[in-house]
SEVOVO-557507 format. One record per atom (N, C-alpha, C): chain; atom name; x, y, z. Coordinates in steps of 0.02 Angstrom, whole numbers, plus 50000, padded with zeros to 5 digits. Example, Ala and Ser with C-alpha at 12.3 -4.5 7.8 and 13.67 -1.06 7.14 Angstrom:
residues 2
c, a, c1, c2, c3
A, N, 50660, 49716, 50390
A, CA, 50615, 49775, 50390
A, C, 50660, 49835, 50390
A, N, 50642, 49888, 50354
A, CA, 50684, 49947, 50357
A, C, 50645, 50002, 50394
This chain:
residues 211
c, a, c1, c2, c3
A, N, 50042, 49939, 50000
A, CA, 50000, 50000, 50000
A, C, 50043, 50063, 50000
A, N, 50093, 50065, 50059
A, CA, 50142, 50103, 50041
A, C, 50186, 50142, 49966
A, N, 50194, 50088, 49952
A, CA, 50228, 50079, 49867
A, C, 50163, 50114, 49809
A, N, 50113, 50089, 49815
A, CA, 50056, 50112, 49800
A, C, 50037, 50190, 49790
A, N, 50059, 50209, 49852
A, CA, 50045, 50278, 49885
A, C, 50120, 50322, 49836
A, N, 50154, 50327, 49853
A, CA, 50218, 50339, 49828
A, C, 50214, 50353, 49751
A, N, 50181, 50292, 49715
A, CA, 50173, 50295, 49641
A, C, 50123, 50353, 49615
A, N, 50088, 50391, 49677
A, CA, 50040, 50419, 49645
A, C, 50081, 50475, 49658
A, N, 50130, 50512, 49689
A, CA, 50161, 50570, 49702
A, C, 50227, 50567, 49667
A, N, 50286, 50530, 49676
A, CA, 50342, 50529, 49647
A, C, 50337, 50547, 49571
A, N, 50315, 50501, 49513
A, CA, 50306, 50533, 49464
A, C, 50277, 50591, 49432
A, N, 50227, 50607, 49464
A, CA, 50185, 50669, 49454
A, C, 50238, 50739, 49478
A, N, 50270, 50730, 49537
A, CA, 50348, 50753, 49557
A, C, 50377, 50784, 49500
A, N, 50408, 50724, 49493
A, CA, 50466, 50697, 49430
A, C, 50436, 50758, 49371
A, N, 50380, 50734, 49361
A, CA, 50361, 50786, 49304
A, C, 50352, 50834, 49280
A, N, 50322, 50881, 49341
A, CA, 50340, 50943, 49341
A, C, 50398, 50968, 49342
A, N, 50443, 50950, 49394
A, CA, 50522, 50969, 49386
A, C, 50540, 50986, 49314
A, N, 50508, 50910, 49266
A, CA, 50564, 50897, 49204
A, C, 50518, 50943, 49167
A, N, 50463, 50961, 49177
A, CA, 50424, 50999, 49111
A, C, 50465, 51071, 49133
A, N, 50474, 51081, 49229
A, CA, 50478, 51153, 49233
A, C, 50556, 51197, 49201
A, N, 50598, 51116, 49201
A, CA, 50657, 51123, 49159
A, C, 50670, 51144, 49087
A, N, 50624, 51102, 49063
A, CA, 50611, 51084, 48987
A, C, 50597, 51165, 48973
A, N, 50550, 51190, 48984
A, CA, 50530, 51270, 48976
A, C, 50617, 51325, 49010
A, N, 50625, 51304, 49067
A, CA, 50673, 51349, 49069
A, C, 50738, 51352, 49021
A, N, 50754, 51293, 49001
A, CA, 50801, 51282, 48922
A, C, 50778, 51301, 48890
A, N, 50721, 51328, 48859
A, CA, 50700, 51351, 48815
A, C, 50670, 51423, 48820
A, N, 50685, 51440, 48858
A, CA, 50678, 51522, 48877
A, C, 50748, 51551, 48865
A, N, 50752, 51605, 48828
A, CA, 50820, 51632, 48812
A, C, 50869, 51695, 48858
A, N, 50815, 51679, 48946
A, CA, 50851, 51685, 48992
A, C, 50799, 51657, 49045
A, N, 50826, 51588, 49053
A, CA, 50804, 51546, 49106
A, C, 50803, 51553, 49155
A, N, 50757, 51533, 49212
A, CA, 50778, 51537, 49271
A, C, 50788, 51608, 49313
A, N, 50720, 51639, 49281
A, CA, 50743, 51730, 49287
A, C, 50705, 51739, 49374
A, N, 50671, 51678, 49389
A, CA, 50678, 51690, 49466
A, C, 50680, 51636, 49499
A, N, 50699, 51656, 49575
A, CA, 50733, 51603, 49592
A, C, 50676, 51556, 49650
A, N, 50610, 51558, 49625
A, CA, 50552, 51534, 49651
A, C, 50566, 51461, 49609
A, N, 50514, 51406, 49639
A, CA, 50523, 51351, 49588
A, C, 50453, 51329, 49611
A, N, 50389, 51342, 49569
A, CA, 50317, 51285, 49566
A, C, 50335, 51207, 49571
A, N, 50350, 51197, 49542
A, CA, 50392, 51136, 49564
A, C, 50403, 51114, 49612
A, N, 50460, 51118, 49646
A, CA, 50461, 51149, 49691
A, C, 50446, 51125, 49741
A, N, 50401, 51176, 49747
A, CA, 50355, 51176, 49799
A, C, 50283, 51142, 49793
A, N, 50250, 51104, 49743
A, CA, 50219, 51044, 49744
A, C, 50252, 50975, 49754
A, N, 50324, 50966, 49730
A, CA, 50347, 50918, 49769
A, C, 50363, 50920, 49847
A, N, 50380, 50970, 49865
A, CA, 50375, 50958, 49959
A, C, 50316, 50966, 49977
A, N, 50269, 50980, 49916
A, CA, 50186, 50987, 49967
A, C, 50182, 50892, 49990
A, N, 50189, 50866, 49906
A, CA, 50166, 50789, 49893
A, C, 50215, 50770, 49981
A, N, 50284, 50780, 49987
A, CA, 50330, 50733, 50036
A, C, 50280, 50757, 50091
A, N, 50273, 50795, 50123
A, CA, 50225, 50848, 50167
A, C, 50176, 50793, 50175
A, N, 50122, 50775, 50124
A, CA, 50076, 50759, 50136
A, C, 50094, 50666, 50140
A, N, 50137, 50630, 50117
A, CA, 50154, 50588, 50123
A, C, 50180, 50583, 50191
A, N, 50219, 50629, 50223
A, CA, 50243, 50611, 50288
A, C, 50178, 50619, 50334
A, N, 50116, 50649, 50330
A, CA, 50073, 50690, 50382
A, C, 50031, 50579, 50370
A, N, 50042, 50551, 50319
A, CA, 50006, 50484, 50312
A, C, 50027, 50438, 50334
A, N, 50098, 50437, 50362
A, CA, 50142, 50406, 50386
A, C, 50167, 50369, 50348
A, N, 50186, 50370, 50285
A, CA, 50214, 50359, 50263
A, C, 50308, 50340, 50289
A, N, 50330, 50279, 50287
A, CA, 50384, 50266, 50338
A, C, 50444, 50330, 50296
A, N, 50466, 50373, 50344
A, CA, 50528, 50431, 50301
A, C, 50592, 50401, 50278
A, N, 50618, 50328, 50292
A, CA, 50657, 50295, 50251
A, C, 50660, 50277, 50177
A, N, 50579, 50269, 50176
A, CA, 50557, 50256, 50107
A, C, 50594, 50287, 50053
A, N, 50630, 50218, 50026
A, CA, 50669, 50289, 49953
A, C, 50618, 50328, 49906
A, N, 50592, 50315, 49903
A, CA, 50544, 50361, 49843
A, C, 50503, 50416, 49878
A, N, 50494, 50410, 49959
A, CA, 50477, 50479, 49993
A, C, 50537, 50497, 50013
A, N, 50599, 50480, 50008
A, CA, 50672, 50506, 50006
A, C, 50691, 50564, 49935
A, N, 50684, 50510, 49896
A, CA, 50684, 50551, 49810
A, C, 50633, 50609, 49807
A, N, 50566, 50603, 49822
A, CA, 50512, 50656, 49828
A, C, 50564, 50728, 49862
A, N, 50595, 50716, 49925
A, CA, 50601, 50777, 49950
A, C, 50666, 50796, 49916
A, N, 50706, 50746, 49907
A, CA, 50772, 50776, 49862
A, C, 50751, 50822, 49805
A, N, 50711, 50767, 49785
A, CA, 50682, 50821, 49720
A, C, 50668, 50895, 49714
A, N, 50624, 50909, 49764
A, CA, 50588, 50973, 49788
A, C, 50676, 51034, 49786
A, N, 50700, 50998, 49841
A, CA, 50761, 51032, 49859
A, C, 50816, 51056, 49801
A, N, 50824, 51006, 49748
A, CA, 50855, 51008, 49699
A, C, 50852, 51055, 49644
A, N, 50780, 51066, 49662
A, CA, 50759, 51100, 49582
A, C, 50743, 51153, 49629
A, N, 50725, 51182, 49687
A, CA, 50744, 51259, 49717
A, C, 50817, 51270, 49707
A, N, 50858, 51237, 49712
A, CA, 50934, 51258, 49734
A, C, 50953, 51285, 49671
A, N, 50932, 51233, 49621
A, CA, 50932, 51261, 49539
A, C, 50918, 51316, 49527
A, N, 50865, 51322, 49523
A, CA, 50832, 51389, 49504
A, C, 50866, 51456, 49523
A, N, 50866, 51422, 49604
A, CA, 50907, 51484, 49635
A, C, 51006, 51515, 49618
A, N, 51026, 51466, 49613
A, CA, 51079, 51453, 49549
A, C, 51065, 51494, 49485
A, N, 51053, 51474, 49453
A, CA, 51035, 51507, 49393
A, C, 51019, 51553, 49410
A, N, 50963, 51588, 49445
A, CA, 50935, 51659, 49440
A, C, 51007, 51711, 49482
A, N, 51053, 51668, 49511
A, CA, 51127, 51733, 49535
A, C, 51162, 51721, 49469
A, N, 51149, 51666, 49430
A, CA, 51202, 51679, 49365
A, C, 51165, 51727, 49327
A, N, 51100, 51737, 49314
A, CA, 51082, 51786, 49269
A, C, 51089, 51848, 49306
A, N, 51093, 51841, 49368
A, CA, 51089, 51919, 49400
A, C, 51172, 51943, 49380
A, N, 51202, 51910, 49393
A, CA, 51266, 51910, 49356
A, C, 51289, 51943, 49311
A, N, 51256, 51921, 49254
A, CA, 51284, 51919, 49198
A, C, 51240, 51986, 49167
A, N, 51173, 51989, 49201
A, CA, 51162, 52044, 49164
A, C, 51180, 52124, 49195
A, N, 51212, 52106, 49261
A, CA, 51258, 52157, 49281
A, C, 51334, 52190, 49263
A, N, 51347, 52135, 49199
A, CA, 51419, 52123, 49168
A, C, 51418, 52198, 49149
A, N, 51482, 52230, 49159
A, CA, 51482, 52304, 49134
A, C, 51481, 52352, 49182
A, N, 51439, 52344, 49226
A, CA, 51402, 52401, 49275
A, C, 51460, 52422, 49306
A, N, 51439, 52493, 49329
A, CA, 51499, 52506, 49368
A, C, 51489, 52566, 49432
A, N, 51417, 52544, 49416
A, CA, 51375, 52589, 49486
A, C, 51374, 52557, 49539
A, N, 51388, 52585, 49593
A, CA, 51415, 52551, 49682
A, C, 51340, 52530, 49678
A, N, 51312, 52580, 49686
A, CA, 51214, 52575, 49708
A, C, 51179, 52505, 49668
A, N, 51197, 52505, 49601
A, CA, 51167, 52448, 49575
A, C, 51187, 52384, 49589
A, N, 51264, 52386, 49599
A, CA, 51304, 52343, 49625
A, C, 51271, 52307, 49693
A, N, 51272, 52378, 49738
A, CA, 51251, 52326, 49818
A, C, 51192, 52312, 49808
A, N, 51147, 52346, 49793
A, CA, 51086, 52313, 49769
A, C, 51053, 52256, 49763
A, N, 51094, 52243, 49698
A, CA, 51094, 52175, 49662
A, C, 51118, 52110, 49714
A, N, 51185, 52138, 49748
A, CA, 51201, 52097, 49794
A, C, 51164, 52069, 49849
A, N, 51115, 52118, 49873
A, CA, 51081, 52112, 49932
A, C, 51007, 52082, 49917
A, N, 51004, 52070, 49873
A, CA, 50952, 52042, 49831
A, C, 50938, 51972, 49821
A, N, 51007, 51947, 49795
A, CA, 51028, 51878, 49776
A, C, 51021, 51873, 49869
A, N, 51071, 51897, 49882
A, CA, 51088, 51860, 49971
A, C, 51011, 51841, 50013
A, N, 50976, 51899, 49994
A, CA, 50880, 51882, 50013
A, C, 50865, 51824, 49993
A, N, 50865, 51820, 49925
A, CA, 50835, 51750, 49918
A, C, 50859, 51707, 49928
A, N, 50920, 51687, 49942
A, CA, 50972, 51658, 49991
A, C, 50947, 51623, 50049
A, N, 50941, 51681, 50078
A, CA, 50916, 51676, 50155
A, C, 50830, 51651, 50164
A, N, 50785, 51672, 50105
A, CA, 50732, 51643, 50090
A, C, 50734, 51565, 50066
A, N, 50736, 51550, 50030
A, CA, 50785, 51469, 50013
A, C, 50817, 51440, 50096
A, N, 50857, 51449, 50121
A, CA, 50888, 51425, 50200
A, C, 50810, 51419, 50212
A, N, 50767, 51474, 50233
A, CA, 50725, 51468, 50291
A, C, 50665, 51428, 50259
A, N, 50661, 51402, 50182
A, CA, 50611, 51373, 50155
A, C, 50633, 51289, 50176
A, N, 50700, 51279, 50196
A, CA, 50727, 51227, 50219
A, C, 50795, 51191, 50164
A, N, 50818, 51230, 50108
A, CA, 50886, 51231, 50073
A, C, 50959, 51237, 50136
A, N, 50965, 51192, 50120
A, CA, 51030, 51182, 50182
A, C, 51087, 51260, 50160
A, N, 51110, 51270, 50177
A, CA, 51169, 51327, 50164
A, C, 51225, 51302, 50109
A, N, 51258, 51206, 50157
A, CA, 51291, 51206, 50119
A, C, 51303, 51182, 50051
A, N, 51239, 51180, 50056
A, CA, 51228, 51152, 49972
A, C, 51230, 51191, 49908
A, N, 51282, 51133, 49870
A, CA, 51314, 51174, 49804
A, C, 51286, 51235, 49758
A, N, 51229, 51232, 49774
A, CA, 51204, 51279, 49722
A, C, 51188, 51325, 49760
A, N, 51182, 51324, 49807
A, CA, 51167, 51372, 49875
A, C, 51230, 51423, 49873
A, N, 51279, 51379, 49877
A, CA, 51356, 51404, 49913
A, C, 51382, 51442, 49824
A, N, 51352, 51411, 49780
A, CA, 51386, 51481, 49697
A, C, 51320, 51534, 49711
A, N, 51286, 51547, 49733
A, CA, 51240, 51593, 49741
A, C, 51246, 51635, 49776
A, N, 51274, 51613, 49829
A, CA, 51304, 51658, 49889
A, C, 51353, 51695, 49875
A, N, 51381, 51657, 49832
A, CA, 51478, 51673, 49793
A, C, 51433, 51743, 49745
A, N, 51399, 51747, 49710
A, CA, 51376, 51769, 49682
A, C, 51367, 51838, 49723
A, N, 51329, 51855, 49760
A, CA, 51307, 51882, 49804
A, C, 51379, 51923, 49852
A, N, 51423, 51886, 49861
A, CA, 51486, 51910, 49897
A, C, 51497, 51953, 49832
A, N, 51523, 51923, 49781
A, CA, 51557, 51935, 49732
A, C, 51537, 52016, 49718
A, N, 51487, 52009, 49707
A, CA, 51428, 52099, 49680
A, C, 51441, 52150, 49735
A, N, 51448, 52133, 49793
A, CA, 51467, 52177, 49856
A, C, 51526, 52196, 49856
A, N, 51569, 52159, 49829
A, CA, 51643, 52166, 49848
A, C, 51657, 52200, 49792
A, N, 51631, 52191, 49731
A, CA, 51628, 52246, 49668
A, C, 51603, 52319, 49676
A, N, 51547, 52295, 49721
A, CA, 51517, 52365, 49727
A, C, 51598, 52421, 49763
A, N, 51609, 52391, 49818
A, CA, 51654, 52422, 49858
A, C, 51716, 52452, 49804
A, N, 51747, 52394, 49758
A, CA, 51790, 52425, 49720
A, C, 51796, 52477, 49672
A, N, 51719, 52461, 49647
A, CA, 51702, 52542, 49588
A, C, 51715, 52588, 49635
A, N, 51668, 52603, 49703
A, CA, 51664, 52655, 49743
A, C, 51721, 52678, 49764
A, N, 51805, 52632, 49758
A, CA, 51882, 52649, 49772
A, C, 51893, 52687, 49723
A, N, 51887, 52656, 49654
A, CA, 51897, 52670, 49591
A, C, 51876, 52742, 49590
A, N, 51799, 52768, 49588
A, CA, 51786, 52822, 49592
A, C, 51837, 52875, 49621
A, N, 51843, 52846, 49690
A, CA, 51903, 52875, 49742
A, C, 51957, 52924, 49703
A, N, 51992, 52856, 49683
A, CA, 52072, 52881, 49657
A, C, 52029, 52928, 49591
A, N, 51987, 52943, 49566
A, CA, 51988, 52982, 49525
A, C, 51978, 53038, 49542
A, N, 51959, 53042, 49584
A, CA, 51915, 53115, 49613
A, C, 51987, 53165, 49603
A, N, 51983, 53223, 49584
A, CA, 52042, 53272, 49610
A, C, 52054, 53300, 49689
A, N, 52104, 53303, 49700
A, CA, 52107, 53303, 49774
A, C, 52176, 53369, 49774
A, N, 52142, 53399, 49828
A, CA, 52197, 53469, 49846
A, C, 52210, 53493, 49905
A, N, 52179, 53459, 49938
A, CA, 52196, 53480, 50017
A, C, 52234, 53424, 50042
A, N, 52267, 53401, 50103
A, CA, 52301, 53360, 50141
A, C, 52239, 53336, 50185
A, N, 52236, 53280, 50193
A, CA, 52193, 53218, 50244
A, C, 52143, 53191, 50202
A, N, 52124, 53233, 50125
A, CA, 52044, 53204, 50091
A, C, 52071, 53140, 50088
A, N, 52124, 53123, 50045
A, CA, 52142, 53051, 50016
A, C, 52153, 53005, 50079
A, N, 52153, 53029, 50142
A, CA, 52158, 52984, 50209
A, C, 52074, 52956, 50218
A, N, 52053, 53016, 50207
A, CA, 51966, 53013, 50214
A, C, 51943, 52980, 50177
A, N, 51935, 52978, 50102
A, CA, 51949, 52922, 50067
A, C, 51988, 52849, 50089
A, N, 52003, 52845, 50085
A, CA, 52045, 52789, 50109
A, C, 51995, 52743, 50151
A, N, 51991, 52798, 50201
A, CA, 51944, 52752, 50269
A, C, 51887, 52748, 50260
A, N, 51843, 52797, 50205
A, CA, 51790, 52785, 50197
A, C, 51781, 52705, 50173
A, N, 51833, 52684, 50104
A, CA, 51808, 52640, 50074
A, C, 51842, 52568, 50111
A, N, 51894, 52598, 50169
A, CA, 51892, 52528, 50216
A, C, 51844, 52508, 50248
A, N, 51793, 52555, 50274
A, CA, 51726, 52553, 50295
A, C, 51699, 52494, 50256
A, N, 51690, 52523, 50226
A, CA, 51641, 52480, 50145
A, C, 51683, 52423, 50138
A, N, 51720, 52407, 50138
A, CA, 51758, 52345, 50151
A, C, 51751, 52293, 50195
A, N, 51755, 52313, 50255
A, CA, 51738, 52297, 50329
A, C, 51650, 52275, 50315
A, N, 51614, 52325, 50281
A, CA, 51537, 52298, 50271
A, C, 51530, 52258, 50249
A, N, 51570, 52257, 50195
A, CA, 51567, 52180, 50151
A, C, 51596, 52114, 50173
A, N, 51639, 52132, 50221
A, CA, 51644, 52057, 50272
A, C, 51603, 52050, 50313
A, N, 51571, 52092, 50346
A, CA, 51522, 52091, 50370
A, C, 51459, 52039, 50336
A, N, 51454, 52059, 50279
A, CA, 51405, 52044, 50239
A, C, 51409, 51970, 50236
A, N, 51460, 51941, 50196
A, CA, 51487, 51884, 50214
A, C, 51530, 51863, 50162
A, N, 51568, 51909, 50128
A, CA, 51617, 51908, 50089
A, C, 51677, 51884, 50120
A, N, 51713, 51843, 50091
A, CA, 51773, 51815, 50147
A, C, 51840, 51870, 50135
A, N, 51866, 51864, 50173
A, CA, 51926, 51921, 50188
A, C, 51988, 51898, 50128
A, N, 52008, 51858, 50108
A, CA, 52039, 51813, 50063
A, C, 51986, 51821, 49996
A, N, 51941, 51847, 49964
A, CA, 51915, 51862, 49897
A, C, 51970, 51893, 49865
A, N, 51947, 51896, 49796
A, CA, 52003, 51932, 49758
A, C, 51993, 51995, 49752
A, N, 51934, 51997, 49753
A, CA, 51917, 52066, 49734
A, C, 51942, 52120, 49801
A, N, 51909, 52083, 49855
A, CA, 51943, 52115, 49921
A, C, 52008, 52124, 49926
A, N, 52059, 52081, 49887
A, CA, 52120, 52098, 49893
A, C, 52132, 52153, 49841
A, N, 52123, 52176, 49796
A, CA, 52114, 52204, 49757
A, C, 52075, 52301, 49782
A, N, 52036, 52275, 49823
A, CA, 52010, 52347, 49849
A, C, 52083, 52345, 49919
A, N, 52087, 52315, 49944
A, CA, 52147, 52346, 49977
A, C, 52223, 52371, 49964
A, N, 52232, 52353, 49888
A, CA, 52289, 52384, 49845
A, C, 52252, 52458, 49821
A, N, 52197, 52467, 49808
A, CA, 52155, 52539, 49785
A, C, 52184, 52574, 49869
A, N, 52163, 52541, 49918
A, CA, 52169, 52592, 49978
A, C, 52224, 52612, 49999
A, N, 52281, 52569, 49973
A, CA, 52358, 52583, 50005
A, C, 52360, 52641, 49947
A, N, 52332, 52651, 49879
A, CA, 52361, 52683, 49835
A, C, 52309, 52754, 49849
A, N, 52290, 52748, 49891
A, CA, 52252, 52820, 49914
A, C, 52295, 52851, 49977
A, N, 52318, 52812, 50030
A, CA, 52360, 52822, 50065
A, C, 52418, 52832, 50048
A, N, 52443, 52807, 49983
A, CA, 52501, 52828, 49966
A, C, 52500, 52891, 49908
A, N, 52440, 52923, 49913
A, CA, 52443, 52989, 49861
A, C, 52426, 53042, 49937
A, N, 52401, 53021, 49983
A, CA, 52405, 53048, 50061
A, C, 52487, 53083, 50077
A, N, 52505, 53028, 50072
A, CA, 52600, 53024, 50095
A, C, 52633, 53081, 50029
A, N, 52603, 53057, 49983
A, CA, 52644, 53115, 49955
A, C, 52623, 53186, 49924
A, N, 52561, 53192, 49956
A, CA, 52555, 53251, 49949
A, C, 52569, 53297, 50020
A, N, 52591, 53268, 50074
A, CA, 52614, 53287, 50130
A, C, 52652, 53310, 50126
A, N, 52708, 53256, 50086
A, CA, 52770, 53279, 50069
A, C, 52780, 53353, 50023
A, N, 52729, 53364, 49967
A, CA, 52723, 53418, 49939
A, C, 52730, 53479, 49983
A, N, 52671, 53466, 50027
A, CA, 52658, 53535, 50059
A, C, 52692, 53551, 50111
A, N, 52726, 53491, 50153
A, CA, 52810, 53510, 50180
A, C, 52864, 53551, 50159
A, N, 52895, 53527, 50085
A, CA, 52926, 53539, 50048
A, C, 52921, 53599, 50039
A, N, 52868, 53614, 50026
A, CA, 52836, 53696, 49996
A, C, 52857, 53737, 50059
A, N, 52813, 53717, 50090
A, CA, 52857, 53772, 50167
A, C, 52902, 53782, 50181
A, N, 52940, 53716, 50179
A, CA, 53031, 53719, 50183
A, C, 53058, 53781, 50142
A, N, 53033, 53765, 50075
A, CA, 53053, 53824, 50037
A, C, 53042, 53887, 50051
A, N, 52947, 53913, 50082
A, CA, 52951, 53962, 50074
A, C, 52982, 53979, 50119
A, N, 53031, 53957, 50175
A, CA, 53048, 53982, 50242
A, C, 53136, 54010, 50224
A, N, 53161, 53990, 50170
A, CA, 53222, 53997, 50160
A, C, 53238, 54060, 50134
């Protein structure tokens, strides 16, 4: 009876997943959110299989919930690669964190729908999500060193502003070891080091005018 029971949910499962796939390959940007119908009728079916008692060893009410899980993690996958990619170019901080804090939501929506953290498609999504923050921070350096600067301490002020923003983004949960983070901390030494020598300028200058 068990086995019975199972046959009427597992495939019906199975099928939606593969139709909800079948359509997203064939959309010429798939996977544009990171919701899955799917989904979420297969953990209704495991749901309602476990509330029947169905024994939870059962492989095929095993496969039921893998399933469910699989094709959220997907989706959610895909929808930080398109957030990605259609951010390729950008070079606005604002759109940047944005975008970042966005992906990381549905992130954290996914975890609390019951997507484990450390699961693979979970953990490039997140990467995703670090990645856009830690970008954001570096345009906003970038900006920095361009700005013209004429007084003594701006480029210090600078500096610390965008260590701030740095510090947020570990915060956030960008790891300290990213590239990009290493990368915004060569922008900050090179703000500190237009600090140092414009010190030196306006030393110099006095020296002179004193002679």
């Amino acid at each position: 009876e068990t086995d019975a029971w199972m046959e009427l949910v597992l495939p019906p499962a199975q099928e939606l997943v593969d139709r909800e796939r079948k359509v997203d390959r064939e959309r010429k940007f798939p996977d544009s959110t990171p919701h899955s119908p799917a989904a979420e009728v297969a953990r209704t079916f495991f749901a309602l299989c476990e509330g029947m008692g169905i024994p939870p060893d059962h492989p095929k009410l095993i496969k039921t919930e893998m399933l469910a899980y699989a094709q959220r993690a997907r989706r959610l996958a895909c929808y930080s690669q398109n957030v990605l990619q259609e951010l390729q170019g950008v070079t606005a901080s604002d759109t940047l964190k944005e975008a970042a804090e966005r992906v990381k939501g549905h992130c954290l929506d996914a975890i609390n729908w019951g997507l484990g953290r450390d699961h693979p498609d979970m953990q490039k999504a997140l990467a995703v999500s670090y990645m856009l923050i830690a970008e954001a921070v570096r345009q906003t350096a970038l900006n920095k060193l361009g700005t013209k600067r004429t007084k003594i301490g701006e480029a210090e002020a600078a500096a610390q502003e965008v260590e701030a923003l740095q510090q947020e983004a570990r915060t956030f949960g960008c790891p300290a070891n990213h590239e990009i983070m290493g990368a915004i901390g060569g922008l900050i030494l090179r703000l500190r080091e237009e600090e140092g020598t414009r010190k030196r300028q306006v030393n110099a200058e006095k020296r002179k005018a004193q002679q």
